[in-house]
C-alpha positions in Angstrom: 0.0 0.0 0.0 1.9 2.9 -1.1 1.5 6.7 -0.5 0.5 8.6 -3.4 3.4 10.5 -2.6 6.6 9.5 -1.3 7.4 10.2 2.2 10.1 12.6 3.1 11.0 11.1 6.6 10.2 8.8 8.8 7.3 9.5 11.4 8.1 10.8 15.1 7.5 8.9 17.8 6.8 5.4 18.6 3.0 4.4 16.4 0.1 3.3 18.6 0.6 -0.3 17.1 3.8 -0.5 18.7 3.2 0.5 22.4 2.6 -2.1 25.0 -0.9 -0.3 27.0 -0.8 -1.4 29.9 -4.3 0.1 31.0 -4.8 -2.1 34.2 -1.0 -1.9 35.6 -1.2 -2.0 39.2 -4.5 -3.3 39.6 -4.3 -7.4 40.6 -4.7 -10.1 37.6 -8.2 -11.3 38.9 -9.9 -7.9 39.2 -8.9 -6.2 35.7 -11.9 -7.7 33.9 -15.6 -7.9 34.6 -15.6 -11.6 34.0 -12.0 -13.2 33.9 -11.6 -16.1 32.4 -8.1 -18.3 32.9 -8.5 -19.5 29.4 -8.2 -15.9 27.7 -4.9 -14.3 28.8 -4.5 -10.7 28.6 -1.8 -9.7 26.7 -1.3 -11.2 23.3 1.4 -13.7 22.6 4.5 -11.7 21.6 3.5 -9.3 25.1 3.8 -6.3 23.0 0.0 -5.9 23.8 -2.1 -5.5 26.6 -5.8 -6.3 25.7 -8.0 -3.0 26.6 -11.3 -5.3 27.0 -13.5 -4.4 30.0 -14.7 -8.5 30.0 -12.9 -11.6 28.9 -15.2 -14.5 27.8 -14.6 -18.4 26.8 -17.6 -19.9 25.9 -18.5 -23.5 25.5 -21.4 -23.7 23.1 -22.6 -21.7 20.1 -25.5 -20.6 22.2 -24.0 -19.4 24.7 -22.1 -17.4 22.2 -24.6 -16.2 20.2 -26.5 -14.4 23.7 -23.4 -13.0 24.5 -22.5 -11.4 21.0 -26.6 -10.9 20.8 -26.3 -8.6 24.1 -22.6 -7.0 23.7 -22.6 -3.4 22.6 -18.6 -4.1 21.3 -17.0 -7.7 20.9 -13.9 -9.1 19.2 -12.9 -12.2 19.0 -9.3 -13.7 19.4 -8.1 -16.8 18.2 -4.3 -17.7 19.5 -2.9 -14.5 20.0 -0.1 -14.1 17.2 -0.8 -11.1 16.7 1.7 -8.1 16.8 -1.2 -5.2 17.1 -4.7 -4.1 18.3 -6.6 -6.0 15.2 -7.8 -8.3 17.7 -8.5 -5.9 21.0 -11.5 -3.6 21.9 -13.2 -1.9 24.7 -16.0 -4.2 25.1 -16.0 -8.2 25.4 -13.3 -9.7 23.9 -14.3 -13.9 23.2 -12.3 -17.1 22.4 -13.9 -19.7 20.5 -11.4 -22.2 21.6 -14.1 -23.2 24.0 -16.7 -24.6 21.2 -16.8 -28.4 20.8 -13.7 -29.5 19.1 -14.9 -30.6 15.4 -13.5 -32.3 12.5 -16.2 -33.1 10.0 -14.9 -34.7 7.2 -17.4 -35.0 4.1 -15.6 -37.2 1.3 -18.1 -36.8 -1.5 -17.4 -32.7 -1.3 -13.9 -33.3 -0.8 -14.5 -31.2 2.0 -13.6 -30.4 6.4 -16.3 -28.6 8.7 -13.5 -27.2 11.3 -14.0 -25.9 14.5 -12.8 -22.2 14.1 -10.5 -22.1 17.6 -8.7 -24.9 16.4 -4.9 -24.5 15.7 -4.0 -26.1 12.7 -1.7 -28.8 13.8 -4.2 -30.1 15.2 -6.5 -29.9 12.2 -3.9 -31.3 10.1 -3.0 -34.0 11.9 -7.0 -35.6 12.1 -7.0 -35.0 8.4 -4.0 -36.4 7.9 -5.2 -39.7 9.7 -8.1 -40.0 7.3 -6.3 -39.5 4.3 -6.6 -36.2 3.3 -4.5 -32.9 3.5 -4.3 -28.8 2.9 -2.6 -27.0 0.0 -0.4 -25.7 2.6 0.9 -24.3 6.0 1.9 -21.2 7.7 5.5 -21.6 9.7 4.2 -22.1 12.6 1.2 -24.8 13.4 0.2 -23.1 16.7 -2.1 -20.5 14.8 -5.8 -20.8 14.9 -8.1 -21.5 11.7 -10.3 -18.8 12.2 -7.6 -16.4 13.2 -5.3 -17.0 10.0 -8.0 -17.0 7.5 -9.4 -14.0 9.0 -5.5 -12.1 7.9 -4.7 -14.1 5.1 -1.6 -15.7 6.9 0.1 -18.1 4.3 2.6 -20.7 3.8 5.0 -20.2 0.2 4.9 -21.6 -3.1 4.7 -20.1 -6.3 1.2 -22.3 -7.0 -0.3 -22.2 -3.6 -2.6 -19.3 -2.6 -2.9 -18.4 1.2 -4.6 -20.5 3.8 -8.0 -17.9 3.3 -8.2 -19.7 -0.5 -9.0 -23.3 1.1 -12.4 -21.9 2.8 -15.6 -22.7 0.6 -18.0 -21.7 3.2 -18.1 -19.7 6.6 -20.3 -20.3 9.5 -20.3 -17.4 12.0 -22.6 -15.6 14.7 -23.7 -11.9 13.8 -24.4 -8.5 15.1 -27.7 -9.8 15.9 -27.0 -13.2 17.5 -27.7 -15.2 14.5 -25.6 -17.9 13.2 -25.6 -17.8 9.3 -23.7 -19.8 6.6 -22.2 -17.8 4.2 -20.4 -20.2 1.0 -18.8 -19.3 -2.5 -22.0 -18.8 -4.2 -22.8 -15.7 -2.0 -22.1 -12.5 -3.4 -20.8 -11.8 0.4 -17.9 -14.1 0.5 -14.9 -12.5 -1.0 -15.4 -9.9 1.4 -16.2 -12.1 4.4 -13.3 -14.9 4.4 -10.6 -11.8 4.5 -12.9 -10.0 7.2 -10.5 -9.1 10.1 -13.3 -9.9 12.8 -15.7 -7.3 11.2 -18.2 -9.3 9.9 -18.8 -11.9 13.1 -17.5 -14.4 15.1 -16.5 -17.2 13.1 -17.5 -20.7 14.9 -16.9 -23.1 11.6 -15.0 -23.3 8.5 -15.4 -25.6 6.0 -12.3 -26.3 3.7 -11.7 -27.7 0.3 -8.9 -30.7 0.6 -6.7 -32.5 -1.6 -5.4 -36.2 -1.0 -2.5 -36.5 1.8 0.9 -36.5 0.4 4.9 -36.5 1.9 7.0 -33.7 1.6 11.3 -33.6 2.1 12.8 -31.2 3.1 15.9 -29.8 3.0 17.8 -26.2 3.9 20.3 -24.8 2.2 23.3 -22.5 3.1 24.3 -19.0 0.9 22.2 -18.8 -1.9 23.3 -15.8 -4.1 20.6 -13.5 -4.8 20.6 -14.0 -8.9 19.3 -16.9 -7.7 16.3 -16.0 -5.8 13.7 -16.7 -9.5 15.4 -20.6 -9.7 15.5 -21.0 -6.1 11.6 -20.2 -5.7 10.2 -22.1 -8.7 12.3 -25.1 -7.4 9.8 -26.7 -5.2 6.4 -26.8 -3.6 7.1 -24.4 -0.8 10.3 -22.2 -0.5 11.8 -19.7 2.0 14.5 -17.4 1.7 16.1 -16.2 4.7 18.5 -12.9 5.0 20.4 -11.0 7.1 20.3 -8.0 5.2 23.9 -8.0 5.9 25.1 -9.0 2.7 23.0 -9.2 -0.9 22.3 -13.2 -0.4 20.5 -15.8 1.0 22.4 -17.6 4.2 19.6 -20.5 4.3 17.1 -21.6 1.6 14.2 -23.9 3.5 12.7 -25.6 0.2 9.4 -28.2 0.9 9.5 -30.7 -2.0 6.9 -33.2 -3.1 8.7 -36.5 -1.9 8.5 -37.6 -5.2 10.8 -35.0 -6.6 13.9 -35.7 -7.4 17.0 -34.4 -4.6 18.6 -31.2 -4.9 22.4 -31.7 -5.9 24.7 -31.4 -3.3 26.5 -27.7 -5.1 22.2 -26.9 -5.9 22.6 -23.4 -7.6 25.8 -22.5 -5.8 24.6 -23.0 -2.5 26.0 -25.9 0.0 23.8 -28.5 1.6 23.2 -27.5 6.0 24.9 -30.5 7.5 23.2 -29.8 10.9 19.3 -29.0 12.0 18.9 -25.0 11.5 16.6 -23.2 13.0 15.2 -19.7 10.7 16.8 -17.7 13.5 20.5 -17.6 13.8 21.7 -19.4 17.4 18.5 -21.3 18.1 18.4 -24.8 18.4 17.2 -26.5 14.8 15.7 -29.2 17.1 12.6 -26.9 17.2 12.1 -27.4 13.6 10.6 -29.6 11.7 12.8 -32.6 9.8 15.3 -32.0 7.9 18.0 -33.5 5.5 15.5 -34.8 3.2 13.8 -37.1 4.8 10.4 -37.7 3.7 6.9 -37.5 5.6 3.6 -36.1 6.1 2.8 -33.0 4.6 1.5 -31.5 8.4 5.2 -32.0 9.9 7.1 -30.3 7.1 5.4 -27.5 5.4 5.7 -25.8 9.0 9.2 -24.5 9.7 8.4 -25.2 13.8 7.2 -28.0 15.3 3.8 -27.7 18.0 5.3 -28.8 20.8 7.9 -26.4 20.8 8.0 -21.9 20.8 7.5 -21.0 17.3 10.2 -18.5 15.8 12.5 -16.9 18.6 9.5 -16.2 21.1 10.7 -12.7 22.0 10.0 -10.2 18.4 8.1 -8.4 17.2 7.1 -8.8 13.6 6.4 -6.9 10.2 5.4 -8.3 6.8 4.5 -6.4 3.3 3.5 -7.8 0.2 4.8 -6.8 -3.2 4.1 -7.9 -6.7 5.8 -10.9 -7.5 7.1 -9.3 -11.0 8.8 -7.0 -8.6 10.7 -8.9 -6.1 14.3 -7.7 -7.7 13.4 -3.9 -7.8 12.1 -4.1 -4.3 14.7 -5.7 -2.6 17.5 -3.6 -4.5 15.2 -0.8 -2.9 15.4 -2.6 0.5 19.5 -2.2 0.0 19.7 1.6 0.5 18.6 1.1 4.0 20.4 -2.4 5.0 22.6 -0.6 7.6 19.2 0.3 9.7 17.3 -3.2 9.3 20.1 -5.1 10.2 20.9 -4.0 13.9 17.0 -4.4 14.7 16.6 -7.3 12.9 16.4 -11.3 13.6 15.8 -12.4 10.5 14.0 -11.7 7.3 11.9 -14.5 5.4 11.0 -13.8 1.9 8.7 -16.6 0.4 6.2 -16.2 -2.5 1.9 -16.7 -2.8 -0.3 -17.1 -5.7 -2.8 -14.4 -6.3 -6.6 -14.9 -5.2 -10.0 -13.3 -5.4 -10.3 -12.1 -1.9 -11.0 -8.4 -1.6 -9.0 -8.2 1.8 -6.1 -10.7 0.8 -3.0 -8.9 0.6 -2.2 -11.6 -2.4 -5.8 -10.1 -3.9 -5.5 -10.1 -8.1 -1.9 -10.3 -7.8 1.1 -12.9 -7.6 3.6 -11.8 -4.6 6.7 -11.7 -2.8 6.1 -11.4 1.0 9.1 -9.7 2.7 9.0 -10.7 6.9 10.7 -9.1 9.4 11.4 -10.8 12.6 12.5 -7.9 14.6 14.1 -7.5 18.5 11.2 -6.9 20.8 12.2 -3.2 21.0 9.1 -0.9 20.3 11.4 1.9 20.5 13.9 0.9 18.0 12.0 -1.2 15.5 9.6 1.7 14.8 11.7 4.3 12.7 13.4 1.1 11.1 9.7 0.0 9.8 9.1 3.8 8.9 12.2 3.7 6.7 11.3 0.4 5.4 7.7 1.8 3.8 9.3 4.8 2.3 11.5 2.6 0.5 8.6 0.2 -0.5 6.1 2.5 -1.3 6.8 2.6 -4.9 5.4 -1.2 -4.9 2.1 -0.7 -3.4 3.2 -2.6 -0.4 0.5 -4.5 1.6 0.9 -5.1 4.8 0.1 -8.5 7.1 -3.3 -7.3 8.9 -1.7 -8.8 12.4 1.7 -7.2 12.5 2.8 -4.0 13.0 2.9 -1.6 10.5 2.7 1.9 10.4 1.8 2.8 6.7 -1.1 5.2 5.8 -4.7 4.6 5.5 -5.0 6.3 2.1 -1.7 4.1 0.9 -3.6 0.7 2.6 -6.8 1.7 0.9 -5.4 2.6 -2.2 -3.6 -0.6 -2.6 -6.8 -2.9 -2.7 -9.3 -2.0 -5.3 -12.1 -4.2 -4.2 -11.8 -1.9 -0.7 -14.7 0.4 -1.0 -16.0 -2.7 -1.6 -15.3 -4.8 1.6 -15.4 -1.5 3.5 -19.4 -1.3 2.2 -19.9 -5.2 2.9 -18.6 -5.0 6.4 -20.6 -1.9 7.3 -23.9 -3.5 5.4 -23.1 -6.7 8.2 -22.6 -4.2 10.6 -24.2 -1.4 10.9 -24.0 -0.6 14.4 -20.2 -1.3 14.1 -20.1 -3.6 17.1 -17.1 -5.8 16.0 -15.5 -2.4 14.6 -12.0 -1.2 16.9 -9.8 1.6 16.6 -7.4 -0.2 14.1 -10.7 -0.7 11.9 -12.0 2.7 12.1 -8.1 4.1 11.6 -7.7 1.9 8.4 -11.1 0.7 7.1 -13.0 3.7 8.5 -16.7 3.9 7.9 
């Protein structure tokens, strides 16, 4: 989402996205809600937020949902927490669905799974795994909920494979007035709806399209050079790219192959074969990760960098992502170079890995093939903040779009400008919801009404 013009210099200050509010500091964990619930924590996962909610609520049935939502003035729900702003937090009730019976519903003449919307995908993944089915992909990490990473678009990579959102073929969720609708691909609703960012509802099921299971090997790669980024991404099912920005190429490739592709030579496009586990981060422990070294197996414990039972990423970050057109990966990054020397002393690491374009109004992959550039960043509000500024000056050209969950600071006119089905999905949402009861200040800042 780039400015119409260029910016001049980098904002002032540290953006609201990036603060930690600590609105209840000093006042004892049990008392800072109306109705506390042990299940709903109240910070997200990275700690960067504090959740401003005056009630925290875990329900257990879709009725008892539906009477909550029914009699909340303002709700949002929350799914697991990976979140690095206020998409998620409001004023009024915030609700898990984590709480709703646990389902799995497998049709095989649709070729089709009813989910559970709290449901991480791991566990998804694995239950369709046992029954002979899979997804087109993964994100890195397993530990995300359904709802919560169709609701941003979160992806996996791979120059064919769209982002998790494109598996959904119908929604089930509860809305402003307490009902629980259906919503599926013939509806003139749903390519606003599946990309909603919690502004349509609170999503109880989805149902997604599957494909038979299959095994994936995977192996990692050390100092790719970057002429060989086009090669290196068309190689495989899924690819990552991993920098530094330290120096102009790749010091690990992860690349997800069908397992019956054949192996990579050992000198594969000038880069040399890891001979140990690697973790994404440089100095943590590759045992995290998932198998390595080419050795084949289900399609759930590969296409994740990270395995469930273990932190995802480096646990303390914070974490940016824009998406570019594909066409324009080289330009971007060469634009990226001019400010190398600020990114890398903030920086963990930075994943580049490609998505096919969709139909989804809200999808930052929307009509258009891309290159998404991630930022694993220190967890230092302070100094990450004019790094990110400095980073969207430099993207701007490229209509950058950023990852709805992750901090970003670029301007609502840029966002807007970047999506043109967003009059569109701004209309739909307020058509759902008039009263703007699942609306928050990050909505009304960058999808105002």
């Amino acid at each position: 989402m780039a400015d119409n013009e260029p910016r001049v210099a980098p904002r002032v200050g540290v953006p609201a996205q990036f603060r930690a509010s600590t609105p209840h500091a000093g006042v004892p964990a049990q008392n800072r809600v109306g109705t506390p619930h042990a299940g709903v924590p109240a910070r997200n996962w990275a700690g960067n937020v504090t959740w401003s909610a005056a009630r925290r609520h875990r329900p257990t049935s879709v009725d008892e949902l539906r009477a909550l939502v029914a009699a909340s003035r303002r709700i949002r729900p929350v799914g697991t927490r990976h979140s690095f702003n206020r998409l998620a937090d409001t004023t009024g009730d915030l609700v898990a669905v984590d709480g709703l019976p646990p389902t799995v519903e497998v049709d095989r003449t649709r070729g089709t799974a009813t989910v559970a919307a709290g449901l991480r995908y791991g566990e998804v993944a694995a239950r369709l795994h046992e029954q002979g089915y899979a997804l087109p992909n993964l994100a890195s990490l397993p530990h995300i909920s359904v709802a919560g990473a169709v609701a941003t678009a979160t992806h996996g990579s791979g120059e064919r494979n769209g982002n998790l959102a494109t598996s959904v073929v119908a929604v089930e969720l509860v809305t402003a007035a307490g009902d629980l609708v259906r919503v599926d691909s013939t509806d003139g609703r749903f390519a606003a709806l599946v990309v909603g960012l919690g502004a349509f509802g609170v999503v109880t099921r989805l149902t997604l399209a599957l494909l038979p299971t299959f095994d994936v090997r995977q192996y990692v790669h050390l100092d790719l050079p970057r002429e060989a980024m086009d090669e290196a991404f068309a190689s495989a099912y899924s690819v990552s790219l991993f920098t530094d920005w330290r120096g102009t190429g790749f010091h690990q490739v992860w690349r997800k192959q069908r397992a019956d592709q054949d192996p990579p030579p050992a000198r594969w496009l000038g880069a040399t074969a890891a001979d140990t586990p690697r973790h994404p981060v440089p100095g943590l422990p590759g045992d995290t990760c998932t198998e390595q070294f080419g050795v084949s197996g289900p399609w759930h414990e590969r296409l994740p960098h990270f395995r469930p039972g273990f932190t995802p990423s480096s646990g303390a970050e914070l974490q940016s992502e824009y998406h570019v057109p594909r066409a324009a990966a080289a330009e971007a990054l060469a634009a990226l170079d001019r400010v190398r020397d600020r990114i890398a002393p903030v920086l963990q690491v930075c994943e580049l890995r490609t998505v096919a374009a969709d139909q989804l109004w809200l999808s930052p992959q929307y009509d258009r093939d891309t290159l998404s550039i991630h930022f694993t960043w220190i967890a230092d509000a302070g100094a990450v903040a004019p790094v990110v500024a400095a980073v969207e000056e430099r993207l701007a050209p490229f209509a950058p779009r950023p990852h709805w969950g992750k901090v970003f600071d670029l301007a609502p006119a840029a966002v807007a400008a970047a999506y043109p089905r967003f009059a569109d999905a701004v209309a739909a949402m307020v058509t759902a919801d008039p009263t703007g009861k699942f609306r928050n200040e990050l909505l009304d800042r960058y999808l105002p009404r």
